[in-house]
PASEBA-1860 file (N, C-alpha, C; in nm, 3 decimals):
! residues 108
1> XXXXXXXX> 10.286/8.437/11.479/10.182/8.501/11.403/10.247/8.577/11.289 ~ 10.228/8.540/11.154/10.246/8.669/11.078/10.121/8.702/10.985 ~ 10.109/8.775/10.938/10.002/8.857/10.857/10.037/8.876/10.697 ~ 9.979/8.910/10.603/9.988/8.944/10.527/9.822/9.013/10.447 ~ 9.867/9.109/10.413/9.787/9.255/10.409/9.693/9.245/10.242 ~ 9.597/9.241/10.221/9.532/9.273/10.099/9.515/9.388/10.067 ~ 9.618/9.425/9.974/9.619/9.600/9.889/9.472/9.583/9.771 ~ 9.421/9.464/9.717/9.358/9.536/9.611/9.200/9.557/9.682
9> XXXXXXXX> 9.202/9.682/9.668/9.068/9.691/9.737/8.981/9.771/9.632 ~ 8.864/9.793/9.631/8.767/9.894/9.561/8.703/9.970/9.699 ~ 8.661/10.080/9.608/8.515/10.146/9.732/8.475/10.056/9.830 ~ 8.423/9.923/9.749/8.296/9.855/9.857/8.353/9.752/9.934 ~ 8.477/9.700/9.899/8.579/9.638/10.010/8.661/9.685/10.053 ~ 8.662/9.651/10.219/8.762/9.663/10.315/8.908/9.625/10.270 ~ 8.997/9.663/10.336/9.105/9.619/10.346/9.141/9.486/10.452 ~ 9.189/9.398/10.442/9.170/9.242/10.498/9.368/9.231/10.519
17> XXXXXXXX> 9.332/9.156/10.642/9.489/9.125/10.692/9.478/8.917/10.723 ~ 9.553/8.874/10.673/9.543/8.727/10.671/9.647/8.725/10.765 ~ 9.580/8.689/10.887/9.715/8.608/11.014/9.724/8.461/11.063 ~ 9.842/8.407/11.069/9.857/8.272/11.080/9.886/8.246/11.218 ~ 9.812/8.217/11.283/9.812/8.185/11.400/9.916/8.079/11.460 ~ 9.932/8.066/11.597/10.054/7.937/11.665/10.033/7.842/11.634 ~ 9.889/7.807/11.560/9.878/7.641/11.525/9.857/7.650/11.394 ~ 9.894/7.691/11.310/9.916/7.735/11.148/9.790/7.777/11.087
25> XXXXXXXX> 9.700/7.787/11.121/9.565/7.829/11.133/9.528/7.957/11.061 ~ 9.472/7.996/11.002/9.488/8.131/10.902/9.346/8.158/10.933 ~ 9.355/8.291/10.948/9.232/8.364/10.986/9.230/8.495/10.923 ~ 9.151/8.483/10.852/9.118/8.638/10.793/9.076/8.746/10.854 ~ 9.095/8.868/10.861/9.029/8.940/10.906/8.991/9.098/10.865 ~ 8.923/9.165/10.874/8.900/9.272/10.818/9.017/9.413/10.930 ~ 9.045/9.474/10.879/9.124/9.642/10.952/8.969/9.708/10.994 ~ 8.988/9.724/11.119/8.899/9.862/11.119/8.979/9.966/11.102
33> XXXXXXXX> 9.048/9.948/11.204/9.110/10.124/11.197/9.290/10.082/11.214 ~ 9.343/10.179/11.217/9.506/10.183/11.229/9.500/10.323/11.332 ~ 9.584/10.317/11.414/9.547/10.484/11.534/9.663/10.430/11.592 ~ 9.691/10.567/11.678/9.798/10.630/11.737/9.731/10.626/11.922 ~ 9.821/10.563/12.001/9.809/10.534/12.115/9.978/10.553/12.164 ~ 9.987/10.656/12.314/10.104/10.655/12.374/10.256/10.649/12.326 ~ 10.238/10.759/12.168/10.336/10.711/12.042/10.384/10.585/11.920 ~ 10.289/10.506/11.993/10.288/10.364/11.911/10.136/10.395/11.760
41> XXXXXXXX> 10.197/10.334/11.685/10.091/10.263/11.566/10.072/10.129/11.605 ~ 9.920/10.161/11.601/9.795/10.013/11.666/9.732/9.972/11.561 ~ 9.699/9.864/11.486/9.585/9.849/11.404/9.484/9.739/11.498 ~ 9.357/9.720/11.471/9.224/9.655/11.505/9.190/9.587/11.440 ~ 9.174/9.460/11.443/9.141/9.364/11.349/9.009/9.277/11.408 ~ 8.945/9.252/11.288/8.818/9.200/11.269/8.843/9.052/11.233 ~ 8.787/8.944/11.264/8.813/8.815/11.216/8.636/8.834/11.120 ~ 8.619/8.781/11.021/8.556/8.731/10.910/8.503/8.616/10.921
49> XXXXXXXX> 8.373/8.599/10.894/8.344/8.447/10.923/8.349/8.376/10.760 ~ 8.272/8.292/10.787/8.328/8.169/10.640/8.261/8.234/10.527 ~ 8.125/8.314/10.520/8.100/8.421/10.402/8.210/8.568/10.422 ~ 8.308/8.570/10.468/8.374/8.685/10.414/8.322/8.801/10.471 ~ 8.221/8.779/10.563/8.147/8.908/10.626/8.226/8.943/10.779 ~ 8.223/9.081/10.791/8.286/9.102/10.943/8.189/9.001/11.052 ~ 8.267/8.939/11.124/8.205/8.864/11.234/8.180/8.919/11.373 ~ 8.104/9.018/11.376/8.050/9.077/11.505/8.057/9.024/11.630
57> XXXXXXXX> 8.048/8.926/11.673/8.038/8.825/11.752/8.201/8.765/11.820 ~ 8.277/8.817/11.713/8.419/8.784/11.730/8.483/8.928/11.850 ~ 8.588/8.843/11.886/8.662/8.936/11.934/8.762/9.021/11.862 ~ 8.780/9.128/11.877/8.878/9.239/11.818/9.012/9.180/11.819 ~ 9.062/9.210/11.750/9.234/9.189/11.752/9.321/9.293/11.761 ~ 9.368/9.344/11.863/9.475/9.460/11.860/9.586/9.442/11.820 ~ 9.697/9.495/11.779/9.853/9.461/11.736/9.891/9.616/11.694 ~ 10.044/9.575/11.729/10.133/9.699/11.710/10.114/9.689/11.548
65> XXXXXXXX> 10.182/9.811/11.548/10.142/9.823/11.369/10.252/9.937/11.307 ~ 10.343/9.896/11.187/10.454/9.946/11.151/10.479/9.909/11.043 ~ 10.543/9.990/10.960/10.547/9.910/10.797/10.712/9.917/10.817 ~ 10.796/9.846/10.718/10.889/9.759/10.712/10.968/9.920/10.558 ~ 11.083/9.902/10.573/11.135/9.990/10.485/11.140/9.956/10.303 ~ 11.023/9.861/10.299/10.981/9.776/10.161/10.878/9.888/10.134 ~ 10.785/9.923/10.271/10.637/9.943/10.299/10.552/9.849/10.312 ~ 10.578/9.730/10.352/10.555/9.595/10.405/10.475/9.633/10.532
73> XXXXXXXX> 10.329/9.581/10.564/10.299/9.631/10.724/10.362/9.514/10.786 ~ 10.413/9.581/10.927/10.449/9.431/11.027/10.367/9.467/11.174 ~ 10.284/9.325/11.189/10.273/9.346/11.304/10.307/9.258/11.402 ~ 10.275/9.354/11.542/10.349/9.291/11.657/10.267/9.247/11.782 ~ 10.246/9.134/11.800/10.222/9.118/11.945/10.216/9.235/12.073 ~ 10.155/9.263/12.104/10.132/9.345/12.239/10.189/9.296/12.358 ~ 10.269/9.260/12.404/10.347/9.184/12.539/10.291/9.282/12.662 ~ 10.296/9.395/12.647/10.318/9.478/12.807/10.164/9.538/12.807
81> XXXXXXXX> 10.147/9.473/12.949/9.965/9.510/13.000/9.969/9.628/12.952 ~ 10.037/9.718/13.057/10.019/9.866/13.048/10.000/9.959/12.874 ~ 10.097/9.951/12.814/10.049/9.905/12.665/9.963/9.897/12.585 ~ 9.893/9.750/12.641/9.811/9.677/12.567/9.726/9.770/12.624 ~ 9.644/9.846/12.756/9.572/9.893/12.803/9.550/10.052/12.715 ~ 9.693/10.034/12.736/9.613/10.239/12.660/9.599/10.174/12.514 ~ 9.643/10.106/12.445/9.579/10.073/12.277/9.430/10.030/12.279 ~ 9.386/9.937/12.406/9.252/9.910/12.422/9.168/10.014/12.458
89> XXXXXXXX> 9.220/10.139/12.510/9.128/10.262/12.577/9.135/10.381/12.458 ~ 9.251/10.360/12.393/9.240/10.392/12.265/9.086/10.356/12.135 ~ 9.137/10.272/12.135/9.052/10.164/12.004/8.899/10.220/12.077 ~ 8.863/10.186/12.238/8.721/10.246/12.251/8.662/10.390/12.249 ~ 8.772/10.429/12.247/8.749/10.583/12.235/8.714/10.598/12.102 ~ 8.742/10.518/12.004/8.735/10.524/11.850/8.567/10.467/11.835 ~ 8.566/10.327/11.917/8.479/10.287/11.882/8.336/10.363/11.939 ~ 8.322/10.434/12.051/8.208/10.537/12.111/8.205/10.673/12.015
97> XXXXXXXX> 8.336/10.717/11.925/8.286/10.849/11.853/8.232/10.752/11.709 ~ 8.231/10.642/11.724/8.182/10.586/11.558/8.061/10.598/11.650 ~ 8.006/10.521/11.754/7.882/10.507/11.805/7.786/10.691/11.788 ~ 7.841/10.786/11.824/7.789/10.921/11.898/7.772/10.957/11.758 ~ 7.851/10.927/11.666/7.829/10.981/11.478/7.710/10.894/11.449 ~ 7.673/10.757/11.436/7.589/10.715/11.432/7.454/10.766/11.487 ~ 7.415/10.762/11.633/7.364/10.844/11.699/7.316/10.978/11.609 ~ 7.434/11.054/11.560/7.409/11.174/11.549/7.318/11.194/11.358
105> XXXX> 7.363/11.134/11.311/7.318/11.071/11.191/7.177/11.049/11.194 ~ 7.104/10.972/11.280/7.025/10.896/11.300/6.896/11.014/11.339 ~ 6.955/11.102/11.387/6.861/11.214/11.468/6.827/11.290/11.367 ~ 6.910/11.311/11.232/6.906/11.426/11.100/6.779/11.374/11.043
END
């Protein structure tokens, strides 16, 4: 897998990470977030469907997350359950205070 990162962004676009999958396969995807789990940098990735829109329906993509002494991001495969578990209990903890702000928004 490697990635490569879209810097030009405006206000109304996301930031987008292009990863090439084991069968050369390129999949776009949108960043939600980048966060801090058990001392590691995690980013969350969104796959995009064929209009360029976040694909809801898709599954999340977790990966270690580290920039390169260029400032290059690199990311990494998750190998170790334990790991992979607190970045996933991480990421939902992110994703229930986006939910409870929503929520809270909604009530104003």
């Amino acid at each position: 897998m490697s990635e490569n990162m879209n810097e030009n962004m405006n206000e109304t676009e996301a930031a987008t990470v292009t990863l090439t999958l084991d069968n050369n396969e390129e999949l776009e995807c949108a960043v939600l977030t980048i966060f801090e789990a058990a001392g590691n940098q995690y980013i969350a990735l969104l796959p995009l469907n064929e209009n360029g829109e976040e694909d809801e329906e898709s599954d999340v993509y977790l990966y270690r997350f580290s920039e390169t002494e260029d400032g290059e991001p690199k990311l990494e495969n998750i190998e170790d359950d334990d790991e992979y578990d607190a970045a996933a209990d991480k990421f939902d903890e992110w994703m229930d205070s986006l939910e409870f702000d929503e929520i809270d928004l909604d009530e104003d």
